[in-house]
Structure formats: C-alpha cells, structure tokens
C-alpha positions in Angstrom: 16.7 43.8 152.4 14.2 45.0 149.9 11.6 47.4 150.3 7.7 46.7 151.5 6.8 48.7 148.3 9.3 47.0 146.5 7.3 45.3 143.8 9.9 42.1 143.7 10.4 42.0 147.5 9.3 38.7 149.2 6.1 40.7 150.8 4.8 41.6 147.4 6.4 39.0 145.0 3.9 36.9 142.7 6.8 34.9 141.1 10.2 35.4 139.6 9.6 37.9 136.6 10.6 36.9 133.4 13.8 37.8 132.9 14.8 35.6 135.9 12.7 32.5 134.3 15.0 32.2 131.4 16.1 28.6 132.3 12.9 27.9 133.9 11.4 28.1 130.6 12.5 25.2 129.7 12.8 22.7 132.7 9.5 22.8 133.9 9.3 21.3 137.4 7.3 18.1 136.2 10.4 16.8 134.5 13.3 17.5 137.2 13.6 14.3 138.5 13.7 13.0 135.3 16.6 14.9 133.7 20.5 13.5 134.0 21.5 16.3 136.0 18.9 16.0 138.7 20.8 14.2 141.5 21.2 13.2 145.2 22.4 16.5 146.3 19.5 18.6 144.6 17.0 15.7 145.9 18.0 16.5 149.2 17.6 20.3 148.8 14.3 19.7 147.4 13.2 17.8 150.4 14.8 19.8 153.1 12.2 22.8 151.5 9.6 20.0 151.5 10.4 19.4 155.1 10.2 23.5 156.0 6.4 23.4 154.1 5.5 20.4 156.4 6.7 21.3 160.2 4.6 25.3 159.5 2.0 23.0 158.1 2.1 20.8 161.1 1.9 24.4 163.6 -0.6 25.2 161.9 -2.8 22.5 162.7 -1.6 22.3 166.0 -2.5 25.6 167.1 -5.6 26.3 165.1 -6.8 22.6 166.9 -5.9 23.7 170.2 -8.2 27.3 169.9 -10.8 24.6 168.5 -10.3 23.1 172.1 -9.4 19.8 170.5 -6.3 19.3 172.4 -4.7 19.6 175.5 -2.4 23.0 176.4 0.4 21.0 177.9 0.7 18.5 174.8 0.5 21.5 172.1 3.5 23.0 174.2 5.6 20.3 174.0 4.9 19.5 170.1 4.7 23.1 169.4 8.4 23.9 171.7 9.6 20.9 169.5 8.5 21.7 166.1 9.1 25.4 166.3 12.3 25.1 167.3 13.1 22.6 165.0 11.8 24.5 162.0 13.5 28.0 163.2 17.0 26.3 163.7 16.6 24.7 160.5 15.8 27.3 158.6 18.5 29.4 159.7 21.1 26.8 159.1 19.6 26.5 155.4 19.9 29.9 154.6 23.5 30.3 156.8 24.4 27.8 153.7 22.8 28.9 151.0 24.1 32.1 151.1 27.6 31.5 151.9 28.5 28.6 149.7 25.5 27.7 146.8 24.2 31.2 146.1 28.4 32.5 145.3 28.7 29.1 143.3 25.5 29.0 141.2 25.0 32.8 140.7 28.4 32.4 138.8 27.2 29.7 136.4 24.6 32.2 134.6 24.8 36.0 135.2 21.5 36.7 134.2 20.6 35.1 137.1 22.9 36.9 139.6 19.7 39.5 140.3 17.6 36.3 141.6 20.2 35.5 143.7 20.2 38.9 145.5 16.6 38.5 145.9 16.4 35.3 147.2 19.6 36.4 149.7 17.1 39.5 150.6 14.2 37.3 150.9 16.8 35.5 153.8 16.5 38.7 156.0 12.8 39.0 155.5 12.3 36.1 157.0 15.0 36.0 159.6 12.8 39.0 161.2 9.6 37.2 160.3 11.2 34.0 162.4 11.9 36.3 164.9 8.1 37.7 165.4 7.6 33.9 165.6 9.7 33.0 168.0 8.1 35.8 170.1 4.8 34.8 169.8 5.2 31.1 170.4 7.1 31.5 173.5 4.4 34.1 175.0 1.7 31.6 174.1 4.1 28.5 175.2 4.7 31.3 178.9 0.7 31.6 179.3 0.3 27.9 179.1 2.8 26.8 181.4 1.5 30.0 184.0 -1.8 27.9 183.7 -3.2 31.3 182.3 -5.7 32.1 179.3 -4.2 30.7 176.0 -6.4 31.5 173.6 -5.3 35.5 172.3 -1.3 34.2 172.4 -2.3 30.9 170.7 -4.3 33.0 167.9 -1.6 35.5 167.8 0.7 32.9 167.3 -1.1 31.4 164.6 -0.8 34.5 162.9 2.8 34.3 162.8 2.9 30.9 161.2 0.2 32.4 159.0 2.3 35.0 157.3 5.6 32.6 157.5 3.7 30.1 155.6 3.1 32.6 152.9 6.7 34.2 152.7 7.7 30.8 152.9 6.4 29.6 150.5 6.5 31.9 147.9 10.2 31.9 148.6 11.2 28.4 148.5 9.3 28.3 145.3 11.4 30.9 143.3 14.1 29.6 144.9 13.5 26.4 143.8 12.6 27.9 140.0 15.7 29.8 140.2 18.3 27.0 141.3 16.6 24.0 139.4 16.9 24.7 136.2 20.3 25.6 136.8 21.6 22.7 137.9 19.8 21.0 134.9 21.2 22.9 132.9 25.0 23.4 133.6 25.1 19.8 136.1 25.4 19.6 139.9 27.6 21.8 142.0 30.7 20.6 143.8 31.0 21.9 147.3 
C-alpha cells in the first residue's frame, strides 16, 4: 500500500506521470472504440467501471436528498442496503480479478508499464479500507433508521464516505483505464 505522502499514492495522485503514459500518448480515449483491437471483453471492463461511477453516484443523491428531507428514511434504507452492497461486492470482485489474472497478464506485455501496475494493485488496498469506512458508516446510518432514531449526523457522515470514495474512485478507474487501454490497443486483447 503506498504512502499518504507518497506523491503517486491514490490519495495524492493527479494522473499517471509520464513515464507510465507512454502508450497513452498515442490512443487517446476518444478513439478506443474505434481501433481494431478494442473489443467485447475491454467494452465490458469499460462499463463495469462505468457502472462503479454510477451506483456512488446514485448514493450520493440518495443520501444527500434524504438530509434535504426529500425522502422517506425507510425507502433510502432499502435503496441505499441495496446499492451499497451491490457496489461494495462488486468492487471487490473487480479488483479480486484484476489483480490475480489481468494485472500478471498485461503488466507482462510492456515492462515499462509494470510500475502502473503496482500502483493501481496499491490503489486496490486503499480502497479496500476506504470500502470498509463505508460499510461502517452506512450500516450505523441504515441501524439509526431502523431504531426510528435521529438520521441526520449518520446519513451526513455517511455521505462523507461516498464523498471521498467517489474521489479515490475515480481517479483510479481513470488511470486504470489510461493504463490498460492503450495496451490492449496496442499489443490486442488478452486471453484468459
């Protein structure tokens, strides 16, 4: 896992640095879908990550309209039990494969890239405990709402937490996407 100071590390990351953008250079993301290489398999990647911005868009909006008091307690519990869940699981299952059968495969094809791999594969941990201060937090707010008790604090707290995994999030299916892209473009899909 990297470092909080760690200049590269998910927390602090801007983008991949140059010397992991050397394929990126020249597939820029406007013509993926358009190359020869760019098939099924890396479609459904690319909408499984679209998927993981939608459902911590979607708790977003739930939560932030319940504290707006546009919504009933019992209805955000079951969307939110649903969605949070679903997005957790999900995640977890993405990275479980990622990292045991694409990263090995795909860091081989370029060794330049191998460093991006080991980021991304630290950026997995990073939000493994970022999920976990999620998890947390929605089920105190989902406990105070079924106990009939005041919502509002654990719901904003809550929020929080899909807050900051909506920025880790993001910045990391982004780079991972930069990263793996252009490599498949480039040397053709992977076989599993």
């Amino acid at each position: 896992m990297t470092s909080k100071n760690d200049p590269l590390g998910l927390e602090n990351r801007k983008g991949l640095p140059d010397a992991l953008r050397v394929l990126a250079a020249g597939y820029p993301r406007e013509g993926w879908e358009a190359h020869g290489n760019f098939d099924q398999l890396t479609r459904f990647w690319l909408d499984r990550h679209l998927m993981f911005r939608r459902l911590q868009a979607d708790l977003v909006a739930d939560a932030q309209t319940l504290l707006d008091q546009n919504s009933d307690p019992a209805r955000f519990a079951i969307r939110t039990s649903r969605l949070a869940s679903m997005l957790v699981n999900q995640l977890h299952g993405h990275h479980e494969i990622e990292d045991h059968h694409y990263f090995p495969l795909l860091s081989a094809r370029d060794l330049r890239l191998v460093r991006g791999f080991d980021l991304l594969d630290a950026d997995h941990h990073v939000l493994d405990h970022t999920l976990a201060g999620l998890t947390e937090a929605a089920n105190t707010a989902l406990q105070t709402i079924a106990e009939g008790g005041a919502h509002i604090d654990p719901v904003a707290t809550y929020l929080d937490h899909v807050h900051s995994l909506g920025h880790l999030l993001d910045r990391h299916l982004t780079d991972e996407e930069e990263l793996i892209v252009p490599i498949l473009l480039e040397y053709g899909p992977v076989q599993l």
